[in-house]
N, C-alpha and C positions, 0 to 999 in steps of 0.2 A: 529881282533882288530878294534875298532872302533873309528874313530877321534872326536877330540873334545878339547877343549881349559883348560888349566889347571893352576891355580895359587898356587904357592908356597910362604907362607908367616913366615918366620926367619929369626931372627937376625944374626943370624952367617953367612955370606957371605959365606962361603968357604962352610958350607952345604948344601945351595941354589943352588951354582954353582953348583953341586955334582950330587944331586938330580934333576935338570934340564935338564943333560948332559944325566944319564939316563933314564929320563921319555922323553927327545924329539926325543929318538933311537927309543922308542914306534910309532914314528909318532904322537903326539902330539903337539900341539901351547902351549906352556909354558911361560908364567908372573913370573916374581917375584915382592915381597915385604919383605922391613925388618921390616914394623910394623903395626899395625891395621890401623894408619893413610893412608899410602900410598897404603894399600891393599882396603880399600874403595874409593879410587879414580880408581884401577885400574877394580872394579866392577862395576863402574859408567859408567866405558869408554867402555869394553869390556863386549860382554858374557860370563863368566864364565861357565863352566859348575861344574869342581869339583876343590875343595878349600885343599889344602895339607897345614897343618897349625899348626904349635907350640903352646903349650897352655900355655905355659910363655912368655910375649913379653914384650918390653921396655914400651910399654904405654897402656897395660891391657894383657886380660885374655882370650886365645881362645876360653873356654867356653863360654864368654859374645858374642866374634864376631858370635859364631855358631849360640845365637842366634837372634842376629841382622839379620846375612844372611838369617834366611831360614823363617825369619819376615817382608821380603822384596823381596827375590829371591827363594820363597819353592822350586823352581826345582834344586836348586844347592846342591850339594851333597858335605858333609865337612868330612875332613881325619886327626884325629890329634893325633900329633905325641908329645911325652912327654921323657925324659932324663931317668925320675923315674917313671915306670907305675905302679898305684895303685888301688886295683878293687873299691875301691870307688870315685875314679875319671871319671876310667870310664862308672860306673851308673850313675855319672849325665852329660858325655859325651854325653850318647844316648836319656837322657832325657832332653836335649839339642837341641837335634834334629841330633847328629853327624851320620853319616852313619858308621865309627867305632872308634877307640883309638888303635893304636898302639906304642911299643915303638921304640925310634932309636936305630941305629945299629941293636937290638936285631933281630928286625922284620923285618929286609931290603928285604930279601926274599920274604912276604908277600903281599911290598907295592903297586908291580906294578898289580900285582891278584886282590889286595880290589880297584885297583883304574879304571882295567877295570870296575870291577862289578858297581863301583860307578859312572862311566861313561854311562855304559848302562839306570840304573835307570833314571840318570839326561837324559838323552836324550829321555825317552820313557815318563819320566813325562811332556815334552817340546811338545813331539806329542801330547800326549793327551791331552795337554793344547791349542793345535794348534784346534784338530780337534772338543773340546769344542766350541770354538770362532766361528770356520764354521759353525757348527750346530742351536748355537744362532744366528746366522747372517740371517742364511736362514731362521730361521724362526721368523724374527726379523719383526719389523711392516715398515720394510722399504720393506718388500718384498712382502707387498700387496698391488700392482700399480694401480697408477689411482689418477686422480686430481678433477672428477668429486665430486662436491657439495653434491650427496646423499650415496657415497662413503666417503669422509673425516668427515659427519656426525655421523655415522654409526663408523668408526675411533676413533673418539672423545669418543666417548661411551663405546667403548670395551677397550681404554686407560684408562677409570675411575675405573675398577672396575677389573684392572689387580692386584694392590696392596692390594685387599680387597680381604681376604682369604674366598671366599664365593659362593657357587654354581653358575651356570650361564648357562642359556640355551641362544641355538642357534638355531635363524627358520630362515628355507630360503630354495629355491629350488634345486636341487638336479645340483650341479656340482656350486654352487656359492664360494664354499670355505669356507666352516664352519669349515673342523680342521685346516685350515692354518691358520684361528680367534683362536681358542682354543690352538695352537701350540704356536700362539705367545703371547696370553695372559698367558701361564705358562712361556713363557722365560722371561717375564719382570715381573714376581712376584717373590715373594721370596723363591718359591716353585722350582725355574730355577736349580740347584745342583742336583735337587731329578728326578727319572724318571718321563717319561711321558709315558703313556700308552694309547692305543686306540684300540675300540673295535666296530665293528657291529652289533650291535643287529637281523638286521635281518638276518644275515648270517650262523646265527646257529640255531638248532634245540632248543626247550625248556632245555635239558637235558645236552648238550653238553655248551648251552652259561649259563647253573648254574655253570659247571666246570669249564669253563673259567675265568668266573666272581670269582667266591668264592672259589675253588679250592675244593679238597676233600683227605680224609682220602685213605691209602690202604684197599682193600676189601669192599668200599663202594657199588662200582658196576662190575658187571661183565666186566673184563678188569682195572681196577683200582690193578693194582699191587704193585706200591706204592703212598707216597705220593705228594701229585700236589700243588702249591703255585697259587693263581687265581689272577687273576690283580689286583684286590683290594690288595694285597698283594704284589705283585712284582712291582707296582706302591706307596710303601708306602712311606712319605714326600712327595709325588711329584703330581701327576693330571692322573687321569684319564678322558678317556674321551670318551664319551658313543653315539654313532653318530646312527641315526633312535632310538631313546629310545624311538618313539610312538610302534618300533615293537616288542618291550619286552610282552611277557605274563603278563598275572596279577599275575599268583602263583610266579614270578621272582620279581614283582614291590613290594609288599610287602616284602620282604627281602632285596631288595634296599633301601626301607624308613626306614626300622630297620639301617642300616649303617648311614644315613644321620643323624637318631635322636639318637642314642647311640654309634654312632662310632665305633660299634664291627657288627661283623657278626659269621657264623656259616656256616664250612667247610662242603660240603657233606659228609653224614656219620662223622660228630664229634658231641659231647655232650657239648665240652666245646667253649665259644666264643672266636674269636679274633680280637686282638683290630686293627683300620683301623685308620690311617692319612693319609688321601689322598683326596685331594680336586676334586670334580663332577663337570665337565663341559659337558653338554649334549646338544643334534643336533636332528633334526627333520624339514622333509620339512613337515609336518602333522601339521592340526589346532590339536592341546592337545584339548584345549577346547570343540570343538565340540566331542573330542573321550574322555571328560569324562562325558560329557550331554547324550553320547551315551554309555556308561559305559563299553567302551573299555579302560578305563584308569583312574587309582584312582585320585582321587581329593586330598586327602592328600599327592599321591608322586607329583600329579603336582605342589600343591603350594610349597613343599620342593625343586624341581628344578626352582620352578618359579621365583627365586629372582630376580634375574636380567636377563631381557629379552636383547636380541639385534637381530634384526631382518638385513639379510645381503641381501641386494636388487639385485635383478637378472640382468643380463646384456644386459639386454634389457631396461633399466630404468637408466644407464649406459652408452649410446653409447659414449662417450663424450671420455671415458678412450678403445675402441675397438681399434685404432689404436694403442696406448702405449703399452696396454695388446701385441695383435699381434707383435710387433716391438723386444719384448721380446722375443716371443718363437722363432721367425725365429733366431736371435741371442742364445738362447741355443741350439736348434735342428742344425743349423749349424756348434756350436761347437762338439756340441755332433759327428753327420757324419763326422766332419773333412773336410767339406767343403766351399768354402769362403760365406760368408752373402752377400747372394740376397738380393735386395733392393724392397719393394714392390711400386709395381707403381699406377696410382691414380681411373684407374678401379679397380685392384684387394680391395684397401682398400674399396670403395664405397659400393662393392657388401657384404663386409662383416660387412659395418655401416647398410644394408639393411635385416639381418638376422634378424630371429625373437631367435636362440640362446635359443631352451627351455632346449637343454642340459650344456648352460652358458659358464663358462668360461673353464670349461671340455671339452667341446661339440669345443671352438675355440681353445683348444691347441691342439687336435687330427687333427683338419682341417688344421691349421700350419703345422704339421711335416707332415702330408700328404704331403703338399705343398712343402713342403724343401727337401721330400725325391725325389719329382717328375721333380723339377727344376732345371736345368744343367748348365743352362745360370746366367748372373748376375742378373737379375731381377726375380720379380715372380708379373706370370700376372693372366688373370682369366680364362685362360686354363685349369692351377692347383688347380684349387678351383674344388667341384666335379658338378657333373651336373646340380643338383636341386637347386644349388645356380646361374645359368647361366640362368633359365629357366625365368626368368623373368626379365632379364636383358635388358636394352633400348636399341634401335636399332642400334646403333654406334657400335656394335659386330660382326666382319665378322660369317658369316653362318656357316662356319665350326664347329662354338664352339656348335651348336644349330644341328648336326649331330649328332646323335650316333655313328655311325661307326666312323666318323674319331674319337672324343673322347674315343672311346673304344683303336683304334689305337695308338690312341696318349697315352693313360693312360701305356697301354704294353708296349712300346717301351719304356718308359721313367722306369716303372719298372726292365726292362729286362738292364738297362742302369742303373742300380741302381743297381741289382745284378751281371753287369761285365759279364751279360751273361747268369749265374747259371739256370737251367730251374727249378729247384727242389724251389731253393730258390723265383724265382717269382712268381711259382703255390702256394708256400703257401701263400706270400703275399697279389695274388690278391684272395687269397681261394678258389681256383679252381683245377680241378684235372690236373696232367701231361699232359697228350693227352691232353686234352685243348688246354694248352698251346702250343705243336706243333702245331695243327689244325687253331688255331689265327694266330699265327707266319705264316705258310703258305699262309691262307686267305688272308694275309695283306701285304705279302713280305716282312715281315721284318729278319731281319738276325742277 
């Protein structure tokens, strides 16, 4: 049985009380109401989940409240109960939006069966509603931090042409965050209901990212047993999104430009086209241009992706937002380990305004959890940052950190302090083999 809040709305008192008595044996939180009026007060006040409700009432008609309610509350789930059940009542019960029509007395057997079932729905249509809202959240433009000037420009930009159902590419260097732009310019278009889909271009072979992409017939090729639905496809309403599309073939990019200008494509192995709604937002740390002066890349799929450019500036161009950025992932990776948030102190941040960061903002969230997985203590200093960020650090650093060996020492121990001990588990981590790991462990006495 599953709990959840339940309102009964009839006129008749005695089979309110009735009905109450046994749905709250169920383990259920039970409302009453005797009329439309008082039952939308008590949906106003309370979450409802499922609505037990008379279709005759002193001041309208349960079909009208059905639907009112599910034009206001879709996840509530309506149960109505009628004296005289007649089957064209209730066809327009369900086309109402009712979850069923039963009658009284007749059905009493049935009610508390349709009212689990009607409970479950309302409660799973409530998660799903929940973990919708999480999804747009994270990938909402509040979740790409940073107050710097060539950041909030940059912002400005990819806000404007969120609402415009219209290709869009995105250039910028390799860990800047180009689908977290493309993520969250599908969540705030109108396109946000419909999936979102994402694909590598250079991660597949020519033959394999056509499958992908356009999906194929059964029997098209050897191992093709049946048939495959391709992102274009399983992205339809919604945005696809096409990340290194300088490393797409050209036999691939001209099939691309047939979707962009006919909005149909053609499944591996099919004859007949199918039609695509799905809007192309495409990525590239590659000049295009120079790769179609050099005729690695058509000129006519560049300008059909070229509408609207937004170039996302590297994080080195950036420092301004380096702390903030960091500040964030020590607070997730902390949650994440279950460990309290270190506080970073005013060497460690220095050293990391001093990176040059060609891997971005990628390159400083991997240096972060490094750093959180290594620090035991409250703070985190520039012990835990790795060597080659230390190497050129000013002189106010005791010597140790500028050792190998104790660094090497230190890096173990803190690992091996991190896996509780596990030898298995800290060889993998530092990727090294087992004996290693005893042979350090020895060298260095740690225990």
């Amino acid at each position: 049985m599953i709990a959840g809040n339940i309102l009964i709305v009839d006129d008749e008192a005695k089979l309110r009380s009735l009905l109450k008595r046994i749905i709250s044996y169920e383990g259920y939180v039970v409302y009453e109401a005797p009329d439309l009026k008082m039952a939308g007060k008590v949906l106003a006040a309370e979450e409802i989940d499922v609505v037990v409700c008379d279709v005759k009432l002193p001041d309208g008609s349960g079909l009208d409240m059905t639907r009112t309610i599910k034009s206001c509350h879709p996840a509530v789930e309506i149960l109505l109960l009628t004296a005289h059940a007649q089957i064209a009542d209730g066809v327009e019960a369900m086309r109402s939006g009712a979850f069923d029509y039963i009658s009284k007395g007749a059905d009493n057997d049935k009610l508390l069966p349709l009212i689990a079932r009607a409970m479950e729905k309302s409660l799973l249509q409530r998660k799903v509603g929940k973990l919708q809202e999480q999804v747009a959240h994270a990938y909402s433009w509040e979740q790409i931090i940073g107050q710097s000037s060539v950041l909030q420009r940059t912002l400005a930009l990819a806000r404007k042409v969120t609402a415009a159902d219209t290709t869009v590419l995105l250039l910028g260097e390799t860990g800047t965050g180009k689908e977290l732009f493309a993520r969250a310019i599908h969540a705030g278009s109108m396109r946000a209901s419909q999936p979102f889909m994402a694909l590598n271009c250079s991660a597949l072979s020519k033959d394999l990212l056509e499958s992908e992409l356009f999906g194929h017939k059964a029997g098209a090729f050897t191992g093709a047993m049946k048939d495959k639905r391709g992102l274009i496809e399983e992205a339809g309403g919604g945005t696809l999104f096409l990340d290194e599309i300088g490393e797409m073939p050209v036999a691939l990019q001209a099939k691309l430009l047939r979707v962009l200008e006919t909005r149909q494509f053609y499944k591996v192995g099919s004859t007949s086209p199918t039609d695509a709604d799905v809007r192309i937002i495409s990525a590239t740390n590659r000049h295009l241009q120079s790769e179609v002066e050099e005729g690695k890349f058509r000129e006519d799929l560049f300008y059909r992706l070229n509408v609207f450019t937004i170039e996302i500036p590297p994080l080195r161009e950036r420092k301004k937002d380096i702390p903030t950025l960091a500040a964030h992932f020590v607070k997730m990776f902390a949650a994440k380990m279950n460990k309290s948030r270190p506080v970073m102190n005013r060497e460690f941040v220095q050293l990391l305004e001093r990176q040059p960061w060609k891997g971005n903002i990628r390159e400083l969230r991997n240096v972060i959890e490094r750093a959180v997985i290594l620090t035991d203590g409250p703070e985190l200093g520039t012990e835990s940052l790795p060597l080659e960020f230390r190497q050129d650090a000013p002189v106010g650093l005791p010597m140790s950190a500028f050792d190998l060996a104790s660094v090497e020492k230190l890096h173990i121990q803190r690992v091996l302090n991190y896996t509780k001990g596990n030898k298995v588990e800290t060889a993998k981590l530092l990727n090294i083999g087992l004996t290693t790991v005893y042979r350090k462990m020895e060298e260095y006495g740690l225990g």
